[in-house]
C-alpha positions in Angstrom: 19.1 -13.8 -12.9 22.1 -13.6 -10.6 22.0 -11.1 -7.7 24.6 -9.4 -5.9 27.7 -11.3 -4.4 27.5 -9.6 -1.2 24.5 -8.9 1.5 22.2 -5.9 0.3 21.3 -4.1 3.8 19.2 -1.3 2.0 16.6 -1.8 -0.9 15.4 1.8 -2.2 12.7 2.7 -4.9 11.8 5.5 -6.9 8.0 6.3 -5.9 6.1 7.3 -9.1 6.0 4.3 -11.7 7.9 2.0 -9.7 5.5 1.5 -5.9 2.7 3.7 -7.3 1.3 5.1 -10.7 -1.6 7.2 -11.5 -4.8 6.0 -11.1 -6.2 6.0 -14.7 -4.3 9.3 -16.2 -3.6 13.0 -15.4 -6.0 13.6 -18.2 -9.1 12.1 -17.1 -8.7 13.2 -13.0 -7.7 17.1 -14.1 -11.0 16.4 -16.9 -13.5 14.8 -14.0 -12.2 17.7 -11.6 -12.7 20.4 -14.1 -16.2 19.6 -15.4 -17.3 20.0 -11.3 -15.5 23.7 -11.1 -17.4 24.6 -14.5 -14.6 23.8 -17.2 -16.5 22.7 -20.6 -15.8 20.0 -23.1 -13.4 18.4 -20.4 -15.2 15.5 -18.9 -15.3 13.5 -22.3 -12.9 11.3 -23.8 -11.9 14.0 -26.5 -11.4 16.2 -23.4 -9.4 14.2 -21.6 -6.6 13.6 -24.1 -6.3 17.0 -24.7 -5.5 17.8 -21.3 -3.4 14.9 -20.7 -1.2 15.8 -23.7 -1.5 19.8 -22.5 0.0 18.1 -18.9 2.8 16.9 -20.4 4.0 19.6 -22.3 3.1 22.1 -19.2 5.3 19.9 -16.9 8.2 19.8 -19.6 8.0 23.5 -20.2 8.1 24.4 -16.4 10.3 21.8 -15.3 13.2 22.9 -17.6 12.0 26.5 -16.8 12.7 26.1 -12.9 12.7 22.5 -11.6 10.4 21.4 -8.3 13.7 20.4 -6.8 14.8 24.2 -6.9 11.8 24.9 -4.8 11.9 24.7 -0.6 9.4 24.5 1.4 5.3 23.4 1.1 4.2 26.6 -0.1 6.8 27.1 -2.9 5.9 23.5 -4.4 2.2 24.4 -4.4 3.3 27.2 -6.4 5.4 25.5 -8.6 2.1 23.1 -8.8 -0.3 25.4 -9.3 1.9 27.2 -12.8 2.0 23.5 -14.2 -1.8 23.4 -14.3 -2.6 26.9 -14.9 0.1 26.2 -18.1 -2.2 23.1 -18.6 -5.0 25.2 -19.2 -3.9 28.2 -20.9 -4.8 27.2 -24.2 -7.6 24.9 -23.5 -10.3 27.4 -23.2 -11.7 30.3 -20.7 -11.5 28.9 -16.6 -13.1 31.5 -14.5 -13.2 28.7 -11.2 -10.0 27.6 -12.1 -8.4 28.3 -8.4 -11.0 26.5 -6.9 -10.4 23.7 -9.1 -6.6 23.9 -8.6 -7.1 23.4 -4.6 -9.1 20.6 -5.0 -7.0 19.0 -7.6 -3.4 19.4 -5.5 -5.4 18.2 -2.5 -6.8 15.1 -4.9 -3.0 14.0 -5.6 -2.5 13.8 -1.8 -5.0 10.6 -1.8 -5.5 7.3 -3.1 -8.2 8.6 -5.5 -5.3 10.1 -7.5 -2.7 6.5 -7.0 -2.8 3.1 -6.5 0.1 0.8 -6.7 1.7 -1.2 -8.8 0.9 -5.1 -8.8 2.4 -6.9 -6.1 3.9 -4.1 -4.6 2.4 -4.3 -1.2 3.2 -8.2 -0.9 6.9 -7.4 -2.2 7.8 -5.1 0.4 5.9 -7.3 3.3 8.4 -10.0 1.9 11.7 -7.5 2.0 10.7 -6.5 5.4 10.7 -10.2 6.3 14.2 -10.8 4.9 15.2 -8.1 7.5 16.4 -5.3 4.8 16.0 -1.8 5.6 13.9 0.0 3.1 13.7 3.6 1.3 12.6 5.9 -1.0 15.1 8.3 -2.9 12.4 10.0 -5.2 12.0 13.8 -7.1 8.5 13.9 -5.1 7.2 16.4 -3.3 5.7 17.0 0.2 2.6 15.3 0.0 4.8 12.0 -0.4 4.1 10.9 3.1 0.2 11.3 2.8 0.5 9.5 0.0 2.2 6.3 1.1 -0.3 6.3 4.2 -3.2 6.4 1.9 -2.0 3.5 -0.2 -0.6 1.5 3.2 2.3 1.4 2.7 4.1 3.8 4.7 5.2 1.4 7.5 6.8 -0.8 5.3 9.8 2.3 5.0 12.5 3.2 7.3 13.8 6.5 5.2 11.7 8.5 2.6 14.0 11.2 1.2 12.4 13.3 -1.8 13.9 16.0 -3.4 11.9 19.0 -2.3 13.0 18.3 1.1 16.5 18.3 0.0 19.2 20.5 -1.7 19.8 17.8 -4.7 17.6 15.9 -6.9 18.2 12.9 -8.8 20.3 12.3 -11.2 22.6 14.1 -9.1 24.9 11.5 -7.3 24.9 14.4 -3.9 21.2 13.2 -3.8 22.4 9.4 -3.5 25.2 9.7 -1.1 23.1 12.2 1.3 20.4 9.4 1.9 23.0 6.4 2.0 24.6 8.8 4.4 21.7 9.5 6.5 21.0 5.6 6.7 24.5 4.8 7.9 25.3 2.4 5.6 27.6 2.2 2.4 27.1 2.3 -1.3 27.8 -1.4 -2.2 25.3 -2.5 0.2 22.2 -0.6 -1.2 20.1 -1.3 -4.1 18.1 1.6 -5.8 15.2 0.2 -8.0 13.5 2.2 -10.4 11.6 2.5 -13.6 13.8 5.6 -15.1 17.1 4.8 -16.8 19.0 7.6 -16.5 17.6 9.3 -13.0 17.3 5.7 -11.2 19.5 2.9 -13.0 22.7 4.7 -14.1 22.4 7.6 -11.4 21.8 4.7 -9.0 25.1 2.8 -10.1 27.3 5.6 -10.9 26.6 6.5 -6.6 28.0 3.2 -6.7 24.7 1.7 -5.6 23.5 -1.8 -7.2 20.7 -0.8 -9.5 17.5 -2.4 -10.9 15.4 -1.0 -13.7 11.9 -1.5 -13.6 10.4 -2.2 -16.8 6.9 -3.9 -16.6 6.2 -2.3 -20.2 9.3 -4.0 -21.8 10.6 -0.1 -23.0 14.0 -0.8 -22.4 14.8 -4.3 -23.3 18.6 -4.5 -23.7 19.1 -0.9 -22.2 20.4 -2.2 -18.7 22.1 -4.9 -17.3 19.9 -5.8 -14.6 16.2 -5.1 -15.5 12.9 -6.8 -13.9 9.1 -6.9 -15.5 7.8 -7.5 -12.7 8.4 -6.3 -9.1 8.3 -9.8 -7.3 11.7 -10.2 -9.4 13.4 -8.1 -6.4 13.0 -10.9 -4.6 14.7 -13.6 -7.0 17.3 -10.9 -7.6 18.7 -10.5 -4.1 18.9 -14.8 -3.5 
Protein backbone atom coordinates (compact mmCIF):
# COMPACT_ATOMS: atom_id res chain seq x y z
CA UNK A 1 0.00 0.00 0.00
CA UNK A 2 1.36 3.35 -0.95
CA UNK A 3 0.87 6.32 1.44
CA UNK A 4 0.62 9.83 0.90
CA UNK A 5 3.32 11.74 -1.27
CA UNK A 6 3.69 14.47 1.15
CA UNK A 7 4.25 14.68 5.17
CA UNK A 8 0.92 13.89 7.14
CA UNK A 9 1.26 16.42 10.39
CA UNK A 10 -2.26 15.32 11.76
CA UNK A 11 -3.73 11.70 12.04
CA UNK A 12 -7.53 11.88 13.24
CA UNK A 13 -9.99 8.96 14.05
CA UNK A 14 -13.48 8.51 14.47
CA UNK A 15 -13.97 7.18 18.21
CA UNK A 16 -16.73 4.49 18.11
CA UNK A 17 -15.68 1.36 15.88
CA UNK A 18 -12.53 2.71 14.91
CA UNK A 19 -10.26 3.34 18.80
CA UNK A 20 -13.13 1.80 20.77
CA UNK A 21 -16.23 -0.52 20.43
CA UNK A 22 -18.76 -1.78 22.74
CA UNK A 23 -17.87 -4.11 25.17
CA UNK A 24 -19.92 -7.18 24.23
CA UNK A 25 -23.31 -5.33 22.91
CA UNK A 26 -25.90 -2.69 23.76
CA UNK A 27 -28.16 -5.60 24.28
CA UNK A 28 -26.54 -7.52 26.87
CA UNK A 29 -25.28 -4.23 29.18
CA UNK A 30 -28.96 -2.39 28.89
CA UNK A 31 -30.21 -6.52 29.71
CA UNK A 32 -27.57 -7.07 32.80
CA UNK A 33 -28.59 -3.35 33.97
CA UNK A 34 -32.26 -3.87 33.66
CA UNK A 35 -32.59 -7.25 35.41
CA UNK A 36 -30.78 -5.12 38.75
CA UNK A 37 -33.60 -2.14 38.46
CA UNK A 38 -36.36 -5.00 38.34
CA UNK A 39 -36.93 -5.34 34.38
CA UNK A 40 -38.03 -9.21 33.67
CA UNK A 41 -37.03 -11.59 30.95
CA UNK A 42 -34.03 -9.21 30.19
CA UNK A 43 -31.03 -10.79 31.57
CA UNK A 44 -31.25 -13.89 29.19
CA UNK A 45 -29.93 -14.44 25.85
CA UNK A 46 -33.57 -14.21 24.31
CA UNK A 47 -33.71 -10.88 26.28
CA UNK A 48 -30.84 -9.49 25.26
CA UNK A 49 -31.45 -9.61 21.46
CA UNK A 50 -34.52 -8.15 21.80
CA UNK A 51 -33.27 -5.23 23.28
CA UNK A 52 -30.39 -4.93 21.24
CA UNK A 53 -32.49 -5.05 18.06
CA UNK A 54 -35.24 -2.49 20.06
CA UNK A 55 -31.73 -0.20 20.44
CA UNK A 56 -31.23 0.05 17.06
CA UNK A 57 -34.44 0.90 15.77
CA UNK A 58 -34.88 3.50 18.92
CA UNK A 59 -31.56 5.21 17.92
CA UNK A 60 -32.71 5.21 14.09
CA UNK A 61 -36.14 6.56 14.94
CA UNK A 62 -34.75 9.40 17.24
CA UNK A 63 -31.82 10.23 15.42
CA UNK A 64 -33.73 11.08 12.21
CA UNK A 65 -36.35 12.58 14.50
CA UNK A 66 -33.83 15.23 16.01
CA UNK A 67 -30.11 14.34 15.76
CA UNK A 68 -27.66 14.47 19.15
CA UNK A 69 -25.66 16.98 17.12
CA UNK A 70 -28.72 19.37 17.29
CA UNK A 71 -28.46 19.17 21.01
CA UNK A 72 -26.00 21.71 23.14
CA UNK A 73 -24.99 21.38 26.18
CA UNK A 74 -24.62 18.12 28.88
CA UNK A 75 -28.07 18.25 29.98
CA UNK A 76 -29.80 18.34 26.51
CA UNK A 77 -27.65 15.05 25.43
CA UNK A 78 -28.84 13.26 28.55
CA UNK A 79 -32.06 14.04 27.38
CA UNK A 80 -31.69 13.13 23.95
CA UNK A 81 -30.10 9.83 25.87
CA UNK A 82 -32.55 9.15 28.03
CA UNK A 83 -35.69 9.19 24.89
CA UNK A 84 -33.43 6.62 23.00
CA UNK A 85 -33.72 4.14 25.82
CA UNK A 86 -37.10 4.93 27.15
CA UNK A 87 -38.01 4.28 23.06
CA UNK A 88 -35.91 1.09 23.74
CA UNK A 89 -38.21 -0.06 26.15
CA UNK A 90 -41.54 1.06 25.21
CA UNK A 91 -42.63 -2.02 23.74
CA UNK A 92 -40.59 -4.44 25.72
CA UNK A 93 -42.78 -4.70 28.69
CA UNK A 94 -43.95 -2.62 31.99
CA UNK A 95 -40.50 -0.67 33.71
CA UNK A 96 -41.72 0.99 36.80
CA UNK A 97 -37.58 1.59 38.02
CA UNK A 98 -36.85 2.52 34.68
CA UNK A 99 -35.19 6.11 35.73
CA UNK A 100 -33.21 4.60 38.08
CA UNK A 101 -31.98 2.20 35.59
CA UNK A 102 -31.48 5.00 32.97
CA UNK A 103 -28.96 6.91 35.39
CA UNK A 104 -27.09 4.12 35.98
CA UNK A 105 -26.90 2.97 32.45
CA UNK A 106 -25.72 6.75 30.92
CA UNK A 107 -23.28 6.74 33.85
CA UNK A 108 -22.20 2.94 32.76
CA UNK A 109 -21.30 4.35 29.08
CA UNK A 110 -18.98 6.91 30.76
CA UNK A 111 -16.57 3.86 31.83
CA UNK A 112 -14.60 1.04 30.55
CA UNK A 113 -17.27 -1.37 31.70
CA UNK A 114 -19.35 -0.20 28.71
CA UNK A 115 -15.81 0.05 25.99
CA UNK A 116 -12.67 -1.34 25.39
CA UNK A 117 -10.62 -0.88 22.40
CA UNK A 118 -9.97 -2.06 19.39
CA UNK A 119 -6.81 -4.51 18.91
CA UNK A 120 -3.66 -2.79 18.78
CA UNK A 121 -5.07 0.47 19.17
CA UNK A 122 -3.16 1.60 22.25
CA UNK A 123 0.38 0.39 20.68
CA UNK A 124 -0.69 2.24 17.35
CA UNK A 125 -1.09 5.47 18.69
CA UNK A 126 2.19 5.07 21.20
CA UNK A 127 3.87 4.49 17.72
CA UNK A 128 2.10 7.73 15.87
CA UNK A 129 3.13 9.70 18.80
CA UNK A 130 6.63 8.53 18.34
CA UNK A 131 6.74 9.46 14.65
CA UNK A 132 5.98 13.06 16.10
CA UNK A 133 2.32 13.38 14.39
CA UNK A 134 -0.21 15.32 16.10
CA UNK A 135 -3.27 13.33 16.86
CA UNK A 136 -7.29 13.89 17.03
CA UNK A 137 -10.50 12.87 17.20
CA UNK A 138 -13.32 14.35 14.89
CA UNK A 139 -16.24 12.12 16.13
CA UNK A 140 -20.54 12.53 16.45
CA UNK A 141 -19.87 11.68 20.32
CA UNK A 142 -21.01 13.16 23.07
CA UNK A 143 -19.80 14.73 26.40
CA UNK A 144 -18.72 11.90 28.19
CA UNK A 145 -16.03 11.31 25.33
CA UNK A 146 -13.29 12.58 27.55
CA UNK A 147 -14.16 10.25 30.56
CA UNK A 148 -14.09 7.77 28.23
CA UNK A 149 -10.70 7.96 26.59
CA UNK A 150 -9.29 8.41 30.34
CA UNK A 151 -10.88 5.16 31.25
CA UNK A 152 -9.54 3.24 28.37
CA UNK A 153 -5.80 5.21 28.69
CA UNK A 154 -5.74 6.61 26.10
CA UNK A 155 -6.49 10.19 26.51
CA UNK A 156 -2.83 11.47 26.47
CA UNK A 157 -2.12 9.99 23.40
CA UNK A 158 -4.50 13.16 21.72
CA UNK A 159 -3.76 16.71 21.20
CA UNK A 160 -7.53 17.75 19.94
CA UNK A 161 -10.82 15.82 20.66
CA UNK A 162 -13.65 17.68 18.79
CA UNK A 163 -17.14 15.84 18.98
CA UNK A 164 -20.10 17.07 17.61
CA UNK A 165 -22.24 17.95 20.61
CA UNK A 166 -19.62 20.39 21.50
CA UNK A 167 -19.91 21.81 18.14
CA UNK A 168 -22.45 23.53 15.71
CA UNK A 169 -21.76 20.72 12.82
CA UNK A 170 -21.63 17.08 12.79
CA UNK A 171 -20.04 14.84 10.36
CA UNK A 172 -20.69 14.40 7.29
CA UNK A 173 -20.77 17.95 7.13
CA UNK A 174 -17.49 19.20 5.65
CA UNK A 175 -18.02 22.78 8.34
CA UNK A 176 -17.29 19.89 10.92
CA UNK A 177 -13.85 19.06 9.10
CA UNK A 178 -12.57 22.43 8.37
CA UNK A 179 -13.55 23.79 12.02
CA UNK A 180 -11.14 21.19 13.71
CA UNK A 181 -8.34 21.43 10.89
CA UNK A 182 -8.82 25.09 11.65
CA UNK A 183 -8.53 24.85 15.29
CA UNK A 184 -5.26 22.69 14.83
CA UNK A 185 -3.58 25.24 12.55
CA UNK A 186 -2.79 23.14 9.98
CA UNK A 187 -4.10 22.45 6.35
CA UNK A 188 -6.35 19.92 4.67
CA UNK A 189 -3.68 18.01 2.63
CA UNK A 190 -1.69 17.38 5.62
CA UNK A 191 -4.32 15.56 7.78
CA UNK A 192 -5.52 12.13 7.62
CA UNK A 193 -8.99 11.24 9.01
CA UNK A 194 -9.37 7.38 9.64
CA UNK A 195 -12.47 5.77 10.27
CA UNK A 196 -14.68 2.72 10.01
CA UNK A 197 -17.93 4.65 8.31
CA UNK A 198 -17.87 5.29 4.53
CA UNK A 199 -19.79 7.94 4.01
CA UNK A 200 -19.42 10.14 7.52
CA UNK A 201 -15.49 9.37 7.78
CA UNK A 202 -13.95 8.23 4.26
CA UNK A 203 -15.76 10.36 1.65
CA UNK A 204 -16.63 13.26 4.22
CA UNK A 205 -13.03 13.00 5.21
CA UNK A 206 -11.78 13.37 1.51
CA UNK A 207 -14.31 15.64 0.10
CA UNK A 208 -12.78 18.34 3.28
CA UNK A 209 -9.91 17.56 1.22
CA UNK A 210 -8.37 15.41 4.01
CA UNK A 211 -6.50 12.03 3.15
CA UNK A 212 -8.89 9.35 4.25
CA UNK A 213 -8.62 5.72 5.59
CA UNK A 214 -11.49 3.36 6.03
CA UNK A 215 -11.33 0.99 8.68
CA UNK A 216 -12.63 -2.25 7.85
CA UNK A 217 -11.42 -5.11 10.28
CA UNK A 218 -14.80 -6.96 9.24
CA UNK A 219 -13.97 -6.86 5.44
CA UNK A 220 -17.79 -4.95 4.85
CA UNK A 221 -16.53 -2.77 2.33
CA UNK A 222 -14.03 -4.62 0.22
CA UNK A 223 -13.69 -2.56 -3.08
CA UNK A 224 -15.80 0.41 -1.64
CA UNK A 225 -12.73 2.76 -0.96
CA UNK A 226 -9.57 3.40 -2.32
CA UNK A 227 -7.59 3.23 0.67
CA UNK A 228 -8.94 0.79 3.23
CA UNK A 229 -6.99 -1.07 6.27
CA UNK A 230 -8.12 -4.51 8.30
CA UNK A 231 -6.25 -3.82 10.69
CA UNK A 232 -5.21 -0.61 12.61
CA UNK A 233 -1.35 -1.24 12.68
CA UNK A 234 -1.84 -0.62 8.74
CA UNK A 235 -1.75 3.28 9.67
CA UNK A 236 1.50 2.78 10.23
CA UNK A 237 2.64 1.06 6.83
CA UNK A 238 0.32 3.57 5.23
CA UNK A 239 1.98 6.83 6.19
CA UNK A 240 5.89 5.23 5.17
Amino acid sequence: MMGPPWKIQWVFFDAVGTLFRVRGSVGAIYGREASRHGFRDAGDRAGTVRIDRAFKRAFRKVQTASPLAERSGETAQKEWWREVVRETFRNLGPFPRFDGFFESVFDLFATDAAWELEPGCRRVLGRLKLQGRNLGIISNFDSRIDSVLKALEIRQFFDLVSVSSESPHAKPEEAMFRRVIRQAGSVPGRCLHVGDHPAEDYDAGRASGLQALLYDPGRRWVGRAEHRVEDLQDIISFLL
